[in-house]
C-alpha positions as CSV (number, residue, x, y, z in Angstrom):
1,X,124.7,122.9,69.5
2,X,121.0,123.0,68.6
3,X,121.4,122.6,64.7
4,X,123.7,119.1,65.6
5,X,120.9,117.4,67.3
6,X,118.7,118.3,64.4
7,X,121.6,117.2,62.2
8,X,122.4,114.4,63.9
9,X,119.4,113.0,65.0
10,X,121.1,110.6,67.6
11,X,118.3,111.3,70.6
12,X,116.5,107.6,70.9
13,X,113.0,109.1,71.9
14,X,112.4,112.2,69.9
15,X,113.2,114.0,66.6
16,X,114.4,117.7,66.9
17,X,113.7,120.1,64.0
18,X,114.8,124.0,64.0
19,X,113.1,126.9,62.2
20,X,115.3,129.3,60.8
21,X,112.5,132.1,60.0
22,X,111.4,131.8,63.4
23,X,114.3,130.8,65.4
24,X,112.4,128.2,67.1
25,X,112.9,124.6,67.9
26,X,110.5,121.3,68.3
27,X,111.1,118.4,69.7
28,X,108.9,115.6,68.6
29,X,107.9,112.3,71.0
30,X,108.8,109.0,68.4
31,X,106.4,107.3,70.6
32,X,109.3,104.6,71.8
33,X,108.8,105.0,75.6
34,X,106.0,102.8,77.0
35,X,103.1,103.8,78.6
36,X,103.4,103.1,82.0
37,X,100.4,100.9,83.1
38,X,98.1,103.2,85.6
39,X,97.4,101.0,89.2
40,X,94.6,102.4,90.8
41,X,94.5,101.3,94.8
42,X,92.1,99.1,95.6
43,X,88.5,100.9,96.3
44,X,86.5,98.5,98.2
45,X,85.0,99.2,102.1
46,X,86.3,97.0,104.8
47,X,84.0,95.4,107.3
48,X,83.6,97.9,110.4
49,X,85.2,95.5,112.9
50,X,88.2,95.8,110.8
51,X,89.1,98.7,112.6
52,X,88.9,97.1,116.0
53,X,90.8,94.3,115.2
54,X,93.1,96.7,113.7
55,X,93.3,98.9,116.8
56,X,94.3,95.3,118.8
57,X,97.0,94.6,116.0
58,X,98.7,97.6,116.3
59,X,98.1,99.2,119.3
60,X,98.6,103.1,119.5
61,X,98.6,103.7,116.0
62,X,95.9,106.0,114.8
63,X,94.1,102.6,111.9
64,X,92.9,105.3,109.5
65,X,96.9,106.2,108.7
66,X,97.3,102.4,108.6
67,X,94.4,102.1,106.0
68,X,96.0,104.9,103.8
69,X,98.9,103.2,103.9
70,X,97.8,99.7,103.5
71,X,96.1,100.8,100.1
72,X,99.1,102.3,99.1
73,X,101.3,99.6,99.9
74,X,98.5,97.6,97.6
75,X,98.6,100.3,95.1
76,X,102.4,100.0,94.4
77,X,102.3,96.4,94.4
78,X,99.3,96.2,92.6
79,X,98.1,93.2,94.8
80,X,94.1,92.8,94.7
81,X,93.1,91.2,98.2
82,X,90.7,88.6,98.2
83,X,90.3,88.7,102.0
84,X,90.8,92.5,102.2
85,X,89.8,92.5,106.4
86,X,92.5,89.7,106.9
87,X,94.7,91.0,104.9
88,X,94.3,94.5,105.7
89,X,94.9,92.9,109.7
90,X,97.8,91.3,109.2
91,X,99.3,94.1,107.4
92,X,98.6,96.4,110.7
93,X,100.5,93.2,112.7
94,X,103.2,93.5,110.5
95,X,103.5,97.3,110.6
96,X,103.2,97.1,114.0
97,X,106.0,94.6,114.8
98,X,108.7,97.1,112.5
99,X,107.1,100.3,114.1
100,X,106.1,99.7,117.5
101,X,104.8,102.4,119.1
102,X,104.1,105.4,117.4
């Protein structure tokens, strides 16, 4: 099975090779895949009242989980707030109106 992938040579990302002295077989990368582009969350502070407004957005809900997962949300959708405070409220308005209550 080995020695017809080597033969062959029919995987699309890497090459396979087998040593018969040492019974040993490498697969090499062909470097066809692409990189996949690394999104770092966004890292700045928000403004202290934040959190209060946040608390009177969505009500109950502990705003330091809804911070984690407001710069995750950002993260994955690589979206770079220009009003990070308004944006980061209404994203605890929204959360709140498909969550509720915790």
């Amino acid at each position: 099975m080995i020695r017809d992938l080597v033969d062959f040579d029919h995987l699309p990302d890497y090459s396979v090779t087998f040593d018969t002295d040492s019974d040993m077989v490498t697969f090499h990368n062909r470097g066809t895949m692409l990189i996949a582009p690394s999104v770092t969350a966004w890292e700045g502070r928000l403004d202290p009242e934040a959190y209060h407004d946040a608390r009177s957005a969505a009500p109950g809900w502990d705003v330091h989980l809804l911070e984690r997962e407001w710069r995750s949300w950002l993260s994955d959708n690589e979206i770079e707030p220009k009003h990070p405070t308004r944006h980061f409220i209404k994203f605890c308005k929204s959360w709140y109106e498909r969550h509720e209550n915790p």
